[in-house]
C-alpha positions as CSV (number, residue, x, y, z in Angstrom):
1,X,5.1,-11.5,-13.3
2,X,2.8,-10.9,-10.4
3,X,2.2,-13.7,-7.8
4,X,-1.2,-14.9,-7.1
5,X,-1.4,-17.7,-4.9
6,X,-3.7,-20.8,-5.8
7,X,-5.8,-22.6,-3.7
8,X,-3.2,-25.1,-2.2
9,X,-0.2,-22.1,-1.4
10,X,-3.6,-20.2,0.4
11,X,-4.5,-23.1,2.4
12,X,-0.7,-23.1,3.5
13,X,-1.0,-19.5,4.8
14,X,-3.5,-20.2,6.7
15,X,-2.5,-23.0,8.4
16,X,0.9,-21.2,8.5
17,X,-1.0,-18.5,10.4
18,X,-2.0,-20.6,13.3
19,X,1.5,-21.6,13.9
20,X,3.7,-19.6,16.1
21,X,5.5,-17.9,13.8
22,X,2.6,-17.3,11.7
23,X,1.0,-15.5,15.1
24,X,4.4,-13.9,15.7
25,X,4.4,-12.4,12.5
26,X,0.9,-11.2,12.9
27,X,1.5,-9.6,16.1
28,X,4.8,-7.8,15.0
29,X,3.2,-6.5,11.5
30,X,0.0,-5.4,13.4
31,X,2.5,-3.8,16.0
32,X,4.2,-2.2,13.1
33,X,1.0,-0.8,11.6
34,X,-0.1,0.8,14.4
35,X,3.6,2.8,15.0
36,X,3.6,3.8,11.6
37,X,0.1,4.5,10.3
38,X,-0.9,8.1,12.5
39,X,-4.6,6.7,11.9
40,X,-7.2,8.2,13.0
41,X,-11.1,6.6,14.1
42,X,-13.4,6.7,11.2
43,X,-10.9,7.1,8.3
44,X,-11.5,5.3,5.5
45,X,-8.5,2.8,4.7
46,X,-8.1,0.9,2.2
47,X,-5.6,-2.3,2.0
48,X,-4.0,-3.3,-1.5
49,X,-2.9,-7.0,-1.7
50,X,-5.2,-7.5,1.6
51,X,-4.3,-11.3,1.2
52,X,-6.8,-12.8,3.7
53,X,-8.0,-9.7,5.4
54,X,-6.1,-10.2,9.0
55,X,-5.0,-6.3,8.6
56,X,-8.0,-5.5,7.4
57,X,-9.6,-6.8,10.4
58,X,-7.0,-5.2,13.2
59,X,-7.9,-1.8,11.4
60,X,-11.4,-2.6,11.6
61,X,-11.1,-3.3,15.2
62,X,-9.4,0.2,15.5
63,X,-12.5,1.7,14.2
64,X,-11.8,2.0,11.3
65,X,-13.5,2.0,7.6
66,X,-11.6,-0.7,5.9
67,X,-12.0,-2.1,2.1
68,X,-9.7,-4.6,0.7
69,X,-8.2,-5.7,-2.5
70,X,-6.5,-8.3,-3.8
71,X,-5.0,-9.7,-7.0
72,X,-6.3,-13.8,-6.3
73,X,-9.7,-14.3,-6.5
74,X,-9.2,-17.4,-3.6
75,X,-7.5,-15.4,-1.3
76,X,-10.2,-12.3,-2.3
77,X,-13.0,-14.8,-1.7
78,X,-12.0,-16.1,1.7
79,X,-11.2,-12.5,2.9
80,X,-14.4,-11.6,2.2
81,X,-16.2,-14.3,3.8
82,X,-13.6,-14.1,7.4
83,X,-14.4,-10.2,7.5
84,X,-18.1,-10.5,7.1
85,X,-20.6,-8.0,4.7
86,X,-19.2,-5.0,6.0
87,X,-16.5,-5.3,4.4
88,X,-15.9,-5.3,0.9
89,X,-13.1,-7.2,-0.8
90,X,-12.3,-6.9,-4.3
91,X,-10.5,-8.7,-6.8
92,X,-8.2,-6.2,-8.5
93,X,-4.5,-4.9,-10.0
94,X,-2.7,-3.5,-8.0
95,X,-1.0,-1.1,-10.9
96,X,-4.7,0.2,-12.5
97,X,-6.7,0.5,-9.1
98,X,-10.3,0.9,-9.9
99,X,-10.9,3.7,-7.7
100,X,-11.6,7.3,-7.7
101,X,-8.9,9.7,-6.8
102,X,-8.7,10.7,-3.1
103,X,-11.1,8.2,-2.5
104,X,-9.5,7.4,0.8
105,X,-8.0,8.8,3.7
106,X,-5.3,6.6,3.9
107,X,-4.0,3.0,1.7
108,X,-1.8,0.1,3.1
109,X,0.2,-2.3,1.4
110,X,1.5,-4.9,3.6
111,X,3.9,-7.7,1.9
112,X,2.6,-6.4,-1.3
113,X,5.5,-4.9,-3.1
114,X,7.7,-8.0,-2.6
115,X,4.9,-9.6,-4.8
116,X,3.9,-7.4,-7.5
117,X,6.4,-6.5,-10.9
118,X,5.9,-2.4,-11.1
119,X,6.5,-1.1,-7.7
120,X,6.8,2.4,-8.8
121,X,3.6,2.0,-10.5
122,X,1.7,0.0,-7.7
123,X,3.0,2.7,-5.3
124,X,1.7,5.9,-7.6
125,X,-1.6,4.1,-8.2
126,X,-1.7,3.7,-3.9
127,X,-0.8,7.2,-3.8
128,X,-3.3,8.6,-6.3
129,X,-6.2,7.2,-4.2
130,X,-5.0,8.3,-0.8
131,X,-5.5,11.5,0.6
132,X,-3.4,11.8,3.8
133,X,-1.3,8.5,4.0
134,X,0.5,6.0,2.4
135,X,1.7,3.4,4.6
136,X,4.2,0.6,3.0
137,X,5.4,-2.6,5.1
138,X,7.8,-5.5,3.8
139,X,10.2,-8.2,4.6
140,X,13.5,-6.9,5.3
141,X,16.0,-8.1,2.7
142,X,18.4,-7.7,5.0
143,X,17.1,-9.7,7.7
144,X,18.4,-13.2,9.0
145,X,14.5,-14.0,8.0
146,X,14.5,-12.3,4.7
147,X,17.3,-14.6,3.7
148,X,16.1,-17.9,5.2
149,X,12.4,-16.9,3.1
150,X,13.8,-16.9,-0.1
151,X,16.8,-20.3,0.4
152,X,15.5,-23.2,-1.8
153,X,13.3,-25.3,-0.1
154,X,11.9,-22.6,2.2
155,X,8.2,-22.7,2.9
156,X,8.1,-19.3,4.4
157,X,4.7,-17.4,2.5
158,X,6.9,-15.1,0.9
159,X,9.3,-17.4,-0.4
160,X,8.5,-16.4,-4.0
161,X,8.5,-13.0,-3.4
162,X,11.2,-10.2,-3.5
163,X,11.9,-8.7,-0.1
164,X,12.7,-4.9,-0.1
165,X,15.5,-3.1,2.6
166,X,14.5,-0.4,4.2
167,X,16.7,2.2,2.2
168,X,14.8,0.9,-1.0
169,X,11.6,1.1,0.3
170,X,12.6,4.3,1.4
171,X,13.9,5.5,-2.1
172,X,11.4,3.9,-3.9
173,X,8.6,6.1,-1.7
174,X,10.8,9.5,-2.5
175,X,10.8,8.5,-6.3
176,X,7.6,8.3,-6.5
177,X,5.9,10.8,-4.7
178,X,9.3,12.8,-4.4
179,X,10.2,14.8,-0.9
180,X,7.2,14.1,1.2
181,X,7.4,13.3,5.2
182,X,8.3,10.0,6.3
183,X,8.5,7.9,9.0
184,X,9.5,4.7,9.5
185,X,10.1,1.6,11.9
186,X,11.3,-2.1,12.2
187,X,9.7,-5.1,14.2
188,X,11.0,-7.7,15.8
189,X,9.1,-11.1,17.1
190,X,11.4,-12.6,18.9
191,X,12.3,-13.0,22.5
192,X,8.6,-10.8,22.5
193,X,6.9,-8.6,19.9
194,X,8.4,-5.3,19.8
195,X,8.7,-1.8,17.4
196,X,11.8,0.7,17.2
197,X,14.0,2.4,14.6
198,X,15.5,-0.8,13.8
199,X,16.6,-0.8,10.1
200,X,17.7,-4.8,10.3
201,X,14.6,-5.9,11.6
202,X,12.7,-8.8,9.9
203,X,9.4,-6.2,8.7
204,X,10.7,-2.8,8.2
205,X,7.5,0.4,7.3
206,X,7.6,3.5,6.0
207,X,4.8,5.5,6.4
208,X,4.6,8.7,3.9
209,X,2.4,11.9,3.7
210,X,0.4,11.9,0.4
211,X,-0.7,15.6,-0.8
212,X,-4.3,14.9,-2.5
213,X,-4.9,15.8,-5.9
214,X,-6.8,18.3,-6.8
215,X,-9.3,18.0,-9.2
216,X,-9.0,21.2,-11.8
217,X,-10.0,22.2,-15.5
218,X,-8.3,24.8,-18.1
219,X,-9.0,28.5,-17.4
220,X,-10.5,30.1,-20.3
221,X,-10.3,34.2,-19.5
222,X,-11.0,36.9,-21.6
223,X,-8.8,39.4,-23.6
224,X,-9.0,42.8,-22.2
225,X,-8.2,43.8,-25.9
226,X,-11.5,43.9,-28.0
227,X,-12.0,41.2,-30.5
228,X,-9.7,38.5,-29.0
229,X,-10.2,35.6,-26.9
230,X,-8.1,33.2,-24.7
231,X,-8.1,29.5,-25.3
232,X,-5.6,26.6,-23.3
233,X,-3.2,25.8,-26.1
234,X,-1.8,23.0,-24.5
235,X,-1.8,21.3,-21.1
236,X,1.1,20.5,-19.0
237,X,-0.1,18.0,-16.4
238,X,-2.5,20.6,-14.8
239,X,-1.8,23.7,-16.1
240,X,-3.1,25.2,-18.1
241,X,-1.2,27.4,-21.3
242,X,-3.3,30.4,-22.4
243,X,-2.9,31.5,-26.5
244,X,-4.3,34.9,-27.7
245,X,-6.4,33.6,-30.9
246,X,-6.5,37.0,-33.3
């Protein structure tokens, strides 16, 4: 089952954010971002499971076009009214994205897949929307914090979720959308904020190259014999299987 947060576990995270671990976290994931997401100004970037819009708002900052959605309709609502009208927030599922394909240049999903039930799915639906990137951040399952996060009694924000290593968030990235380039990086928070090719690190990303689809109808031809036609007989995926009809 998905997790959607209600109104109470929503006011925690934001108090939780004003804490300093809740700023550390937000410096080391926006550090993250920008190592692994090769951005460029004016993309159009879209963040599923945007939670309360903080990314949203770094990548705006970055000059970036940013939209945002999000499973809770709180969390969707409060998003929208911290980023302002030039942002738009939707309430959506992540696994049947209401969006065209290609629509934009590059999607983010930040502590996302610890929270949603089909990763495979959620990731191909991410995929399917992006043209150039696909960028994927989570808790380290094999972090000291991972851990602590999901001990009874924890009231870390994730504590429900399911934290992902970096070799499975690796994996899950070639299953999906098979041999593509990746690259990837760990942050730290702690003596100070910093990024490197630390595969223990409490957020570990993965950022992968998405080849867009192309949008493509049977070929009908014509017989060179007289008197005959070609028709698609069948269609596998996108290509298309020409049958002489006599």
């Amino acid at each position: 089952m998905d997790q959607v947060f209600d109104t109470e576990e929503i006011s925690r995270y934001e108090q939780w954010l004003e804490t300093p671990a809740g700023r550390s976290y937000a410096d080391a994931s926006f550090a993250l971002l920008d190592r692994v997401l090769d951005w460029r100004p004016g993309w159009r970037v879209l963040d599923v499971g945007c939670g309360l819009g903080v990314h949203l708002n770094r990548l705006q900052e970055r000059g970036m076009l940013v939209q945002g959605l999000e499973a809770g309709p709180v969390a969707a609502g409060l998003a929208a009214r911290r980023l302002g009208p030039k942002v738009e927030v939707e309430v959506g599922d992540a696994h049947d994205l209401p969006y065209e394909d290609n629509s934009f240049d590059a999607v983010i999903m930040v502590n996302t897949l610890e929270l949603v039930e089909r990763r495979a799915q959620a990731l191909a639906e991410a995929s399917r929307v992006a043209v150039s990137r696909l960028c994927v951040i989570s808790l380290n399952l094999f972090s000291p914090t991972g851990i602590l996060s999901r001990l009874p009694g924890s009231r870390h924000p994730l504590h429900r979720g399911h934290p992902l290593s970096l070799v499975s968030l690796w994996r899950l990235v070639r299953e999906v959308l098979g041999p593509v380039p990746q690259t990837w990086a760990g942050a730290i928070s702690w003596p100070s904020v910093m990024v490197g090719r630390w595969p223990f690190s409490p957020l570990v990303g993965v950022c992968a190259a998405v080849t867009p689809r192309l949008m493509t109808t049977p070929l009908v031809v014509e017989s060179p014999a007289r008197g005959h036609a070609a028709r698609p007989a069948a269609i596998h995926g996108r290509v298309g299987v020409l049958q002489l009809i006599k």
